[in-house]
C-alpha positions as CSV (number, residue, x, y, z in Angstrom):
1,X,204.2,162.0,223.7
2,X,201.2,160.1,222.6
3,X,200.5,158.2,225.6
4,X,198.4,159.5,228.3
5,X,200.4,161.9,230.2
6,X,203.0,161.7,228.2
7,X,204.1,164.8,228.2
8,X,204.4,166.1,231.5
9,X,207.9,166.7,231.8
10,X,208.1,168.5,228.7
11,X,205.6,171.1,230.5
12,X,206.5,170.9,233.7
13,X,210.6,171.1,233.7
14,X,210.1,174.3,231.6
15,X,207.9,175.4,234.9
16,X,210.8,175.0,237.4
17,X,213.7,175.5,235.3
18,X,213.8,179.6,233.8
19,X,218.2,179.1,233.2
20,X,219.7,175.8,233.3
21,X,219.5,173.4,230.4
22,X,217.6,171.4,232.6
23,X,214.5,173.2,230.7
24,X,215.1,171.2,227.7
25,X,214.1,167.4,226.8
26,X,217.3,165.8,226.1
27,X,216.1,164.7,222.8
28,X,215.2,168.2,222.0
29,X,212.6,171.1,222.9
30,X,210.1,170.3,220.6
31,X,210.4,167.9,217.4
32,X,211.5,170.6,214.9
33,X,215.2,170.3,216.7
34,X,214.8,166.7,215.2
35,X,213.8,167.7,211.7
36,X,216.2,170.1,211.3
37,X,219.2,168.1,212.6
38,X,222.0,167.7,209.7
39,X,224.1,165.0,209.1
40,X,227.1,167.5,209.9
41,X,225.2,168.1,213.0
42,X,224.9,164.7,214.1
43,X,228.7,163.8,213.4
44,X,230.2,166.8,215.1
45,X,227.8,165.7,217.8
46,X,229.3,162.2,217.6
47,X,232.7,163.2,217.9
48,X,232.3,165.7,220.9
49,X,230.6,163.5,223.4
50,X,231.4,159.9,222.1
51,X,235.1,159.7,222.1
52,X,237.4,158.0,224.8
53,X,237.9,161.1,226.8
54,X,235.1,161.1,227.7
55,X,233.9,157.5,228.5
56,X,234.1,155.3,231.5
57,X,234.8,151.6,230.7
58,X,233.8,149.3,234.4
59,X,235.5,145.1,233.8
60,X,233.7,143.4,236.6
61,X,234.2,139.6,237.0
62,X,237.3,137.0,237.6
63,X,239.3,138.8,235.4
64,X,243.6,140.3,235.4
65,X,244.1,143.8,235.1
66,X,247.3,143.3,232.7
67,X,245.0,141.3,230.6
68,X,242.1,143.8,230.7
69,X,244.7,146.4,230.0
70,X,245.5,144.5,226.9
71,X,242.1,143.8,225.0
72,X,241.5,147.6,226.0
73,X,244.1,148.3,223.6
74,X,243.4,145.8,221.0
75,X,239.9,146.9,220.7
76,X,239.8,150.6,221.3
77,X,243.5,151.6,221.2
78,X,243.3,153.1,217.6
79,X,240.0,155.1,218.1
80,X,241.1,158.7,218.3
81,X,241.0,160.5,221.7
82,X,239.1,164.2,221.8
83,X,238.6,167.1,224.0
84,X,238.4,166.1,227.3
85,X,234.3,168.0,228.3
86,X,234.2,170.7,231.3
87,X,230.6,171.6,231.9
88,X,230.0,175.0,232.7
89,X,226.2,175.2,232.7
90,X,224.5,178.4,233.9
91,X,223.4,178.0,237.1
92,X,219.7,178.0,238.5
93,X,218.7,181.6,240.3
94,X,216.5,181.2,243.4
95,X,212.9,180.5,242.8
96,X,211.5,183.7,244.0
97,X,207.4,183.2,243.7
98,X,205.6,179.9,243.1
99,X,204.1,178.9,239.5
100,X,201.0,177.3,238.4
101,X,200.3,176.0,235.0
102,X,197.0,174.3,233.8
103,X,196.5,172.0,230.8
104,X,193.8,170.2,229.3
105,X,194.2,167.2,227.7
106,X,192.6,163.7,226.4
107,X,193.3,161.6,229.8
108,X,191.3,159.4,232.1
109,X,191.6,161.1,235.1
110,X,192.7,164.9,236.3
111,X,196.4,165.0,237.7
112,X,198.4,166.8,239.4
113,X,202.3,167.2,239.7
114,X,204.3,169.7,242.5
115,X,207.9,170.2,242.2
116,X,210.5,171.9,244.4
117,X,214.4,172.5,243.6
118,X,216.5,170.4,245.4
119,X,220.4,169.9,246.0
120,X,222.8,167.7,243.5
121,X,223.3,164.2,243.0
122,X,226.6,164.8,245.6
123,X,225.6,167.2,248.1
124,X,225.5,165.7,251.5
125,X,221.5,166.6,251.6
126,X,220.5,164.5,249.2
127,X,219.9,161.3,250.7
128,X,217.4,163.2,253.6
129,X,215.8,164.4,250.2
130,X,215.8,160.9,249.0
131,X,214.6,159.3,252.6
132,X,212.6,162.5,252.7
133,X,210.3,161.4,249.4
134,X,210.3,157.4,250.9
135,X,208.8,158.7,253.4
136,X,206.0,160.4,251.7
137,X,204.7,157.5,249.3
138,X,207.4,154.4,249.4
139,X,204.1,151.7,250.7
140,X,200.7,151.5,251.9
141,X,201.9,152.6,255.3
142,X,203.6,155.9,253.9
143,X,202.3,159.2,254.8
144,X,200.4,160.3,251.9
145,X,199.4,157.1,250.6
146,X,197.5,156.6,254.1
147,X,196.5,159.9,254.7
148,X,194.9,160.7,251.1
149,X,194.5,157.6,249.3
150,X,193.0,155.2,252.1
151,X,191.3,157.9,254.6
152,X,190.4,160.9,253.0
153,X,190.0,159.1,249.6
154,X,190.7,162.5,247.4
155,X,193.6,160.3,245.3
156,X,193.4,156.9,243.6
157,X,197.7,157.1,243.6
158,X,199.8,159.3,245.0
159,X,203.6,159.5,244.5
160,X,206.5,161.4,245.6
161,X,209.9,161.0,244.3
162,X,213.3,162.7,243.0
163,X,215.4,163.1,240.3
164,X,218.5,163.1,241.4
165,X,220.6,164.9,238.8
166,X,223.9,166.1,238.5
167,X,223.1,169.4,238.9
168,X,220.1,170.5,241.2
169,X,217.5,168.5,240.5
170,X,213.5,168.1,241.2
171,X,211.3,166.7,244.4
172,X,208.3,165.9,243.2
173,X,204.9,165.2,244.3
174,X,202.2,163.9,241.9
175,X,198.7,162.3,241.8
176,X,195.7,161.2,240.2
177,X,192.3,163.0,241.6
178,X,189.4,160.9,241.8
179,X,185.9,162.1,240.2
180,X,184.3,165.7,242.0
181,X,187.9,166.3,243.9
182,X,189.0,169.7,243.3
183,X,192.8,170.4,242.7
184,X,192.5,173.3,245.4
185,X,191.1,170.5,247.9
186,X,193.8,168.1,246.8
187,X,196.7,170.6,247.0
188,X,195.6,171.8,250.4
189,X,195.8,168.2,251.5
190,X,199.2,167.6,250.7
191,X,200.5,171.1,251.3
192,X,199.4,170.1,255.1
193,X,201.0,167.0,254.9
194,X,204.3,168.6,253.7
195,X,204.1,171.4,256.7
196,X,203.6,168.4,259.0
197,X,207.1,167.5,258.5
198,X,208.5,170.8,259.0
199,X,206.6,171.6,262.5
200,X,207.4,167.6,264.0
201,X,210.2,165.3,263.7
202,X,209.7,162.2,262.2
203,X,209.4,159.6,264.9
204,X,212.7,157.3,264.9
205,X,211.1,154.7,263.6
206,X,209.6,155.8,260.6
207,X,212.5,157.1,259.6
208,X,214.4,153.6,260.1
209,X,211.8,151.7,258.4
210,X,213.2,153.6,255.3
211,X,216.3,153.5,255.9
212,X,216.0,149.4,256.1
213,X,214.0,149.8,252.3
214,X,216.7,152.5,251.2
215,X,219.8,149.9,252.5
216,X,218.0,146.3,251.3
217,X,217.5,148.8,247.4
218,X,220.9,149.2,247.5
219,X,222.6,145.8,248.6
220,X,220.3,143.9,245.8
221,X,221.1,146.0,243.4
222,X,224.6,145.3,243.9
223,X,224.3,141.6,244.2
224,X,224.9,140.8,239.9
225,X,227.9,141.6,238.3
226,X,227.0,143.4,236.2
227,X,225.0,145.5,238.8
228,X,228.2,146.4,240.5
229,X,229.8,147.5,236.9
230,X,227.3,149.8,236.6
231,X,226.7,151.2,240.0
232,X,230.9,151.7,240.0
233,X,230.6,153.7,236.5
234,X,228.0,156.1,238.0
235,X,230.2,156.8,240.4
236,X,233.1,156.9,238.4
237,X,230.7,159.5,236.5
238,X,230.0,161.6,239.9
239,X,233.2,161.7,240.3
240,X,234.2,159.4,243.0
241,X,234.1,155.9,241.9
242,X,234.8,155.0,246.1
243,X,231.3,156.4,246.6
244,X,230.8,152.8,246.2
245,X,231.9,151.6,249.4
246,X,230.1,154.6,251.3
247,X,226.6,154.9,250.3
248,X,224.6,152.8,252.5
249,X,226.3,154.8,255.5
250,X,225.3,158.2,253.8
251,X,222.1,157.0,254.2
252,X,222.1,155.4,257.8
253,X,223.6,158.4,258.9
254,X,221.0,160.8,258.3
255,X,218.8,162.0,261.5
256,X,215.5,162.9,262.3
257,X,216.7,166.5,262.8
258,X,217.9,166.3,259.0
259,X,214.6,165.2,257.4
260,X,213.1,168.4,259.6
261,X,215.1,170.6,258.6
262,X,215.6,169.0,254.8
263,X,211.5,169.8,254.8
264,X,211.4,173.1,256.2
265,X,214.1,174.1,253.3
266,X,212.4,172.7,250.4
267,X,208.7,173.1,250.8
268,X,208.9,176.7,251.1
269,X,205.8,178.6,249.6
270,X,207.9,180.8,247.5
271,X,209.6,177.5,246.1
272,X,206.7,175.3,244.7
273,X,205.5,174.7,241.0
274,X,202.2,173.4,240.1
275,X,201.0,171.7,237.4
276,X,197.4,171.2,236.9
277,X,196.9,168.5,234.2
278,X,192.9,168.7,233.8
279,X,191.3,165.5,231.9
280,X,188.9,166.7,228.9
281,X,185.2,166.8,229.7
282,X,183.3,163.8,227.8
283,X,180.4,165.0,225.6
């Protein structure tokens, strides 16, 4: 909160989420939920989430299941087990009209961030979504980086990315405007960008070049131990721990014709949301 920019996503999830819980910080809306937390509160809290029913232990290493099985016991056999969670969050209606909000605030340098709803961590349209957002900003040769940072010069950074949660989640744009760039020139610039991608396939090439980054991201991070403990837990988590074994294909699989028509569905006018995060004039 008291770094520059620091709260953002406190204004801007708010912006695109009207229903789900999505709208709040996890920490709470607004420090007040903090302050008037009781210690009643916090242990009922405690003993809902934190309880063996709803954890996911991952042994990875030269280990024996019978053993494992064993020192599970010892260790966490006498904790009590509790209600098992269902989540049954209300849902997300369809953005209908497009929102703006503007801010003012003690930065360095005007920003801007654009989001879009997008599918689930597990719907089969999430890794165009992800290639989709690689494609924008992942290197110097990316589209926006090249088209708005190095020739038109309106942006001194430029990022697009996604959030990738468990229920619809957020593809975002953002950027920081250099001096006398207006946000209507800068929005118009990647707004043309965007429509680019839903008007022309993305040339077969540019589309494996990400792929390559998207497979390398995913081997490494698998190479450690402990980085395949925890990328088997978060899939455990998702619900299919053999997701495992599958996700670099997910990936490869995806086709030209899907980043088309993954653009075309998410950067609909109707759809976007617009923060303007202006930087205070210096007396």
């Amino acid at each position: 909160m008291n770094q520059p920019y620091g709260d953002v996503y406190l204004l801007l999830k708010p912006l695109v989420y009207k229903k789900h819980p999505y709208r709040w910080n996890t920490i709470g809306k607004d420090i007040g939920h903090i302050e008037k937390a009781t210690m009643p509160d916090v242990k009922a809290f405690y003993k809902k989430y934190y309880n063996p029913d709803n954890a996911i232990l991952c042994v990875a290493g030269d280990v024996e299941t019978e053993e494992i099985k064993q020192l599970t016991e010892k260790w966490f056999g006498e904790i009590p087990s509790g209600e098992k969670l269902q989540h049954h969050y209300p849902q997300e209606p369809k953005q209908t009209e497009a929102r703006l909000l503007t801010v003012e605030r003690d930065v360095p340098q005007d920003a801007f961030y654009m989001a879009w709803h997008m599918p689930k961590r597990t719907d089969k349209n999430y890794y165009a979504c992800d290639l989709l957002s690689d494609i924008l900003s992942n290197g110097n040769s990316s589209r926006l980086f090249r088209r708005l940072v190095k020739e038109k010069q309106l942006l001194s950074e430029v990022n697009a990315y996604i959030s990738g949660d468990l229920d619809g989640g957020m593809f975002l744009v953002s950027g920081k405007l250099y001096p006398e760039v207006t946000f209507g020139e800068t929005e118009k610039a990647v707004m043309q960008e965007l429509n680019n991608l839903t008007t022309k396939p993305v040339p077969e090439e540019e589309l494996q070049k990400v792929k390559n980054k998207a497979e390398a991201a995913l081997v490494f991070s698998e190479i450690s131990v402990l980085g395949r403990a925890m990328a088997l837990s978060y899939y455990e988590m998702l619900g299919n721990a053999e997701m495992f074994n599958s996700e670099v294909e997910r990936y490869l699989n995806v086709q030209t014709e899907d980043i088309q028509k993954t653009a075309a569905t998410l950067f609909q006018p109707d759809r976007k949301n617009v923060l303007y995060y202006k930087a205070k004039k210096k007396l």
